[in-house]
VMD Tcl script that builds the backbone (N, CA, C; Angstrom):
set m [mol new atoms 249]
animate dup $m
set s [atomselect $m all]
$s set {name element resname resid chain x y z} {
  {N N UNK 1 A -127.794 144.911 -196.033}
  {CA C UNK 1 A -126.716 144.925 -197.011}
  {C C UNK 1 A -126.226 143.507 -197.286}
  {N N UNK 2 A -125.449 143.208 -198.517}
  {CA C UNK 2 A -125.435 141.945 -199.262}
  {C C UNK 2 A -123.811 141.916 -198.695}
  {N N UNK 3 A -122.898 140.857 -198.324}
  {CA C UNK 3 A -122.035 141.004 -198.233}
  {C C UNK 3 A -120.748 141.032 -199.626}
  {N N UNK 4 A -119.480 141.523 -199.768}
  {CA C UNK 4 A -118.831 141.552 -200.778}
  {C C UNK 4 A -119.001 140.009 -201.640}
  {N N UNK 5 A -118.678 139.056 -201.204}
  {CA C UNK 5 A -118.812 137.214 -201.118}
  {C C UNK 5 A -119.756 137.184 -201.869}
  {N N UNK 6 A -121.028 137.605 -202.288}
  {CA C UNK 6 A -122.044 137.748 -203.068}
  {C C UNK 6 A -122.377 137.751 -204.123}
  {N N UNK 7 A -121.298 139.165 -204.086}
  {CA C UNK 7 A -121.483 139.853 -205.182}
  {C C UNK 7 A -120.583 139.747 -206.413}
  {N N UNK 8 A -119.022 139.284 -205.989}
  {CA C UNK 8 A -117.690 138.669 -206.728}
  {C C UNK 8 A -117.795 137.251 -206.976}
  {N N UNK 9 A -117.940 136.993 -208.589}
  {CA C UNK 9 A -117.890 135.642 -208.955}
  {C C UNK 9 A -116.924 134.962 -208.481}
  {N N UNK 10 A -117.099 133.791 -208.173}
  {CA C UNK 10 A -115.655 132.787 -207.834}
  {C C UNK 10 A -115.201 132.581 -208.821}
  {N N UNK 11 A -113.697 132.543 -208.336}
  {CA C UNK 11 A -113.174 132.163 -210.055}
  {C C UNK 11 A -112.674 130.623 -209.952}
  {N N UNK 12 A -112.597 130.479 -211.214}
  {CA C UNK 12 A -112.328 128.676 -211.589}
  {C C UNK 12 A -111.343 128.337 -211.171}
  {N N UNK 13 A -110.626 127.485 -210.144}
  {CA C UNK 13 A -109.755 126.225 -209.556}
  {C C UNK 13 A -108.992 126.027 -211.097}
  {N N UNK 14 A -107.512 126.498 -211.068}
  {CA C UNK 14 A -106.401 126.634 -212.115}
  {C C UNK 14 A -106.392 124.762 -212.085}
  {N N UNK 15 A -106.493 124.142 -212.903}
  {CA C UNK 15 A -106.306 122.488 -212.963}
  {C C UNK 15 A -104.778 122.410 -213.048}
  {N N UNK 16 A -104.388 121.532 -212.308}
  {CA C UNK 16 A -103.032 120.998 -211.734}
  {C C UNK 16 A -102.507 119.526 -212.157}
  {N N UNK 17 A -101.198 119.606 -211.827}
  {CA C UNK 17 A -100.276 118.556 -212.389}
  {C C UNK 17 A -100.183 117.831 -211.055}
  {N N UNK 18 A -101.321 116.550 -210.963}
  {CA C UNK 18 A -101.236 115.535 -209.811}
  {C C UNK 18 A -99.935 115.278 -209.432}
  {N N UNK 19 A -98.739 115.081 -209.397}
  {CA C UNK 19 A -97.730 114.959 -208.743}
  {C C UNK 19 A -96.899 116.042 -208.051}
  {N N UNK 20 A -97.121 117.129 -209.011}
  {CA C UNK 20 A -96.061 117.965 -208.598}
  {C C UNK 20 A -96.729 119.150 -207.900}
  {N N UNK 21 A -97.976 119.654 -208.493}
  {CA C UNK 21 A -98.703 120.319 -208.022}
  {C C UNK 21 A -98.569 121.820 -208.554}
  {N N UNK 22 A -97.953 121.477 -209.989}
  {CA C UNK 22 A -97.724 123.030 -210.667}
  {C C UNK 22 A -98.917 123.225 -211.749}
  {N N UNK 23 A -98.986 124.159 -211.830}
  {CA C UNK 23 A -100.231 124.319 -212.891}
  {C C UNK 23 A -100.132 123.888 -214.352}
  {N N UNK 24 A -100.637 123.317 -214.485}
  {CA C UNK 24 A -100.761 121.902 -215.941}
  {C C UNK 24 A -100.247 122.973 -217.355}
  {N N UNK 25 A -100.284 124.429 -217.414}
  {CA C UNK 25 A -100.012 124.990 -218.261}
  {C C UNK 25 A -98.846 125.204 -218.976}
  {N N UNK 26 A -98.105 125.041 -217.539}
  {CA C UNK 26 A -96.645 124.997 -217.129}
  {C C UNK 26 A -95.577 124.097 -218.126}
  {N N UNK 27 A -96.295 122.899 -217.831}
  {CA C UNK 27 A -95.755 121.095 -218.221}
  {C C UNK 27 A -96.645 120.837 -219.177}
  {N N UNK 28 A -97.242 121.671 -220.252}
  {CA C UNK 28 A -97.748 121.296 -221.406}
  {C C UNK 28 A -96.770 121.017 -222.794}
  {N N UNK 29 A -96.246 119.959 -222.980}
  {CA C UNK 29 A -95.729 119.672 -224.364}
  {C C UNK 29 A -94.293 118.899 -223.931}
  {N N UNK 30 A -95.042 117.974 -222.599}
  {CA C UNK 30 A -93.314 117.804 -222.066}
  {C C UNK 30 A -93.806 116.147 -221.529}
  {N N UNK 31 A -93.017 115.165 -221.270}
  {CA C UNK 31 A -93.536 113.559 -220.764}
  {C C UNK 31 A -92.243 113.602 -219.776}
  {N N UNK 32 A -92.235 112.502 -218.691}
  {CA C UNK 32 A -91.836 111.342 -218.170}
  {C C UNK 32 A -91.040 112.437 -217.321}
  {N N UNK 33 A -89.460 112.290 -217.427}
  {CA C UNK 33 A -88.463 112.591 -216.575}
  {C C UNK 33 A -88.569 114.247 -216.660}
  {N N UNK 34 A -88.493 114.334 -218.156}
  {CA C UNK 34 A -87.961 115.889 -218.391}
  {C C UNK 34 A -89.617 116.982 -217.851}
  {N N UNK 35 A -90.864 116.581 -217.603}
  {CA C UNK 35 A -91.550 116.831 -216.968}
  {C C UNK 35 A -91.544 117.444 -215.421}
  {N N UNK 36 A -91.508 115.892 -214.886}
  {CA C UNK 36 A -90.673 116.052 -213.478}
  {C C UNK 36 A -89.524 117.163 -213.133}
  {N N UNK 37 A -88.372 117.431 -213.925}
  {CA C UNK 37 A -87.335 118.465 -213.769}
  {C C UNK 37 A -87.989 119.743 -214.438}
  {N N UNK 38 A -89.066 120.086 -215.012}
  {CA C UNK 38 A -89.849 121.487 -215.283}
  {C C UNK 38 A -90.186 121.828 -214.169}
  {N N UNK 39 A -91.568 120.582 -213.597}
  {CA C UNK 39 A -91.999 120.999 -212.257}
  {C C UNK 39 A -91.000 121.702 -211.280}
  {N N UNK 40 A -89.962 120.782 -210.871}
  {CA C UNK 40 A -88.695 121.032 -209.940}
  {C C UNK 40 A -88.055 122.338 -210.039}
  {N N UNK 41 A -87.764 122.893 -211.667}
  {CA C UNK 41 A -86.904 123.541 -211.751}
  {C C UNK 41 A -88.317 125.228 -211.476}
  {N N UNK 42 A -89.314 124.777 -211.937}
  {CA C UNK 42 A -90.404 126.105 -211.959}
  {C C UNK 42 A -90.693 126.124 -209.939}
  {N N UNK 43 A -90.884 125.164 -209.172}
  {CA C UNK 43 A -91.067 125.596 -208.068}
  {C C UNK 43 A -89.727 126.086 -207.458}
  {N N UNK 44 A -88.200 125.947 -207.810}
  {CA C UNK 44 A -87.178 126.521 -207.607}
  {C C UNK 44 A -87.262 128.176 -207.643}
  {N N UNK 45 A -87.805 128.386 -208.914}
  {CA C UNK 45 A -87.632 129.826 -209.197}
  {C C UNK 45 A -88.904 130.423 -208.604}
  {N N UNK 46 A -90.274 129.769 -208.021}
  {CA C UNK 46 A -91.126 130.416 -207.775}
  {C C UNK 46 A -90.808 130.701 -206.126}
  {N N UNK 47 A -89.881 129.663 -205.582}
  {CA C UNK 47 A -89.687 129.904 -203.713}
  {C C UNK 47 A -88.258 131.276 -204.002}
  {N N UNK 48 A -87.649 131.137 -204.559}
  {CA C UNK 48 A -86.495 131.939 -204.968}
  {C C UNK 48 A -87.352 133.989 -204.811}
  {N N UNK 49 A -88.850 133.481 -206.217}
  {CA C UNK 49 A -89.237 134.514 -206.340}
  {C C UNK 49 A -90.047 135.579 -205.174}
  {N N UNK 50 A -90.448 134.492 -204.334}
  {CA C UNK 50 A -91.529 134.845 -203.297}
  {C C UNK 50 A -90.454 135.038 -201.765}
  {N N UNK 51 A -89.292 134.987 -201.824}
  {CA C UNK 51 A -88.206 135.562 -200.740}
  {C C UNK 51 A -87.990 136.489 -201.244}
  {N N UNK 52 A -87.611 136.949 -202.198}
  {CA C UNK 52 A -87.043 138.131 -203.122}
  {C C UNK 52 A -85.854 138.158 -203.737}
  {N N UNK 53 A -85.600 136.775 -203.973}
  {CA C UNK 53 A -83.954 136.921 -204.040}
  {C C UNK 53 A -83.867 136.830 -205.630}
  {N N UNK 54 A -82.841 136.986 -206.229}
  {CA C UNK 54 A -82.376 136.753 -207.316}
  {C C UNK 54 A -82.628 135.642 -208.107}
  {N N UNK 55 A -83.758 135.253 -209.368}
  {CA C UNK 55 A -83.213 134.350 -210.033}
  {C C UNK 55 A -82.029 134.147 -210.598}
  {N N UNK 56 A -81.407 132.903 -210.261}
  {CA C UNK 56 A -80.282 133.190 -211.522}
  {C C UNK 56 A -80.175 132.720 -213.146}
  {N N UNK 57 A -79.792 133.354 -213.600}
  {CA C UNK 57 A -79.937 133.089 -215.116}
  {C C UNK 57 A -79.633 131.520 -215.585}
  {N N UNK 58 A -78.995 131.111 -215.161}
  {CA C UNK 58 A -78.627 129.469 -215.578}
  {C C UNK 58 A -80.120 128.621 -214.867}
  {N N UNK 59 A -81.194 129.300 -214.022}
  {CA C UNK 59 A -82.031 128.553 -213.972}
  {C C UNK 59 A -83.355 128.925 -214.567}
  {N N UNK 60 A -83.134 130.070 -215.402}
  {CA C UNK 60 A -84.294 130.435 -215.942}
  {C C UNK 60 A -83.765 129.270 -217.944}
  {N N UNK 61 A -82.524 129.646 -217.928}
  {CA C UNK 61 A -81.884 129.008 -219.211}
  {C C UNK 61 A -82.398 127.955 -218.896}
  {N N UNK 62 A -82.291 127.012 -217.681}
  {CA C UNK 62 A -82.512 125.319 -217.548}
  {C C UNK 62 A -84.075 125.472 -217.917}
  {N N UNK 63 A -84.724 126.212 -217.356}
  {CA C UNK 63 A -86.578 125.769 -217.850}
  {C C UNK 63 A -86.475 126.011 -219.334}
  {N N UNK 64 A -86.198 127.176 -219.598}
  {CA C UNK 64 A -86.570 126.943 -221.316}
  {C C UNK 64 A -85.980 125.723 -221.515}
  {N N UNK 65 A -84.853 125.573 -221.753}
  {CA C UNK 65 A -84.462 124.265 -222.474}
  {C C UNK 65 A -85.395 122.895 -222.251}
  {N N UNK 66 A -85.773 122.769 -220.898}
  {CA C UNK 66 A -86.622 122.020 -220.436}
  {C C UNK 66 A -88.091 121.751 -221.403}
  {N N UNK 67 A -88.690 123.040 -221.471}
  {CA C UNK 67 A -90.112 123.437 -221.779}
  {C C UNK 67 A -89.631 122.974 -223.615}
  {N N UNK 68 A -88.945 123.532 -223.954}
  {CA C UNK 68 A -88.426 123.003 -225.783}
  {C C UNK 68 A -89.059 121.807 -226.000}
  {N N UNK 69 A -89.683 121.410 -226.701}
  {CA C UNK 69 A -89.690 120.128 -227.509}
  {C C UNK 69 A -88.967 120.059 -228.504}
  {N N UNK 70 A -89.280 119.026 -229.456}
  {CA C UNK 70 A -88.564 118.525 -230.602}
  {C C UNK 70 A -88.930 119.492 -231.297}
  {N N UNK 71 A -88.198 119.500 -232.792}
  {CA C UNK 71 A -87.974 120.741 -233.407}
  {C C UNK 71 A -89.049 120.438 -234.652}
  {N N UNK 72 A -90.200 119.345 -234.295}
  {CA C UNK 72 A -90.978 118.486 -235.504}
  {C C UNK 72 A -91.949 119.739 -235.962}
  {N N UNK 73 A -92.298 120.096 -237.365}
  {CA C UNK 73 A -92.968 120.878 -237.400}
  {C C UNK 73 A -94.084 120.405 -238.373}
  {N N UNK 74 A -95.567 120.582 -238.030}
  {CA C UNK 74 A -96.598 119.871 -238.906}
  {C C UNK 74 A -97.124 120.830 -240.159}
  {N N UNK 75 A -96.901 119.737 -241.065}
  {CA C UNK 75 A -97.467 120.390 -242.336}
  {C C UNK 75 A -98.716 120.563 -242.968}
  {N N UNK 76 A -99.121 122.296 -243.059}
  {CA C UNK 76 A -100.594 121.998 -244.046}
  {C C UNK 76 A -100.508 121.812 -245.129}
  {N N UNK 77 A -102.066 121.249 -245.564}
  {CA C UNK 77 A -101.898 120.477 -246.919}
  {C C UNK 77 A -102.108 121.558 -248.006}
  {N N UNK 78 A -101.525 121.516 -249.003}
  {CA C UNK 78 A -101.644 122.677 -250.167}
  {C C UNK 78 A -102.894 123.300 -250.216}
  {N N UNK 79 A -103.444 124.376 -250.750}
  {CA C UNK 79 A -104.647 124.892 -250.689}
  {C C UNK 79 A -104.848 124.566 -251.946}
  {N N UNK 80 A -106.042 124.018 -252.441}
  {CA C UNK 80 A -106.104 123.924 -254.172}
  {C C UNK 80 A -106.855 125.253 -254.328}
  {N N UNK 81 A -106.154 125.312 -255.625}
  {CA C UNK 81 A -106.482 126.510 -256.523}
  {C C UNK 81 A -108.098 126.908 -256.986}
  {N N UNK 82 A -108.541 127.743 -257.475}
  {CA C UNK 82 A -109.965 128.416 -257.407}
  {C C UNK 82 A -110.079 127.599 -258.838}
  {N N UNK 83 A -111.652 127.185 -259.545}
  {CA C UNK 83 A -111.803 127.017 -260.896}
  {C C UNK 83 A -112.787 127.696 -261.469}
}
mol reanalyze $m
mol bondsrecalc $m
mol representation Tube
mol addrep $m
């Protein structure tokens, strides 16, 4: 017999945020300081989550605000018309 290890693909190594060590998906659309306080504020709520205790709402409010970028929105270019 083949053992289970065999037969179950490995799955792919989630790529990470060299400093902080949160998953890069996390801290996508964010630089410098306000980065750093995503990481901080997401491993807060993940030790919080894995005791069982209560998030509290003022720290789920602090990541969104965190995760927000600027409000810049990119424009497509007109579609030209059929001839």
């Amino acid at each position: 017999m083949t053992s289970r290890e065999s037969l179950v693909p490995k799955r792919k190594r989630v790529p990470k945020d060299k400093r902080s060590k949160v998953p890069k998906k996390y801290l996508s659309g964010t630089k410098g300081t306000k980065r750093t306080q995503l990481a901080s504020v997401i491993k807060r709520i993940a030790k919080l989550y894995k005791e069982g205790k209560t998030v509290p709402k003022s720290l789920l409010k602090q990541r969104i605000a965190l995760g927000k970028g600027s409000a810049k929105k990119k424009r497509s270019k007109a579609k030209k018309g059929r001839r």
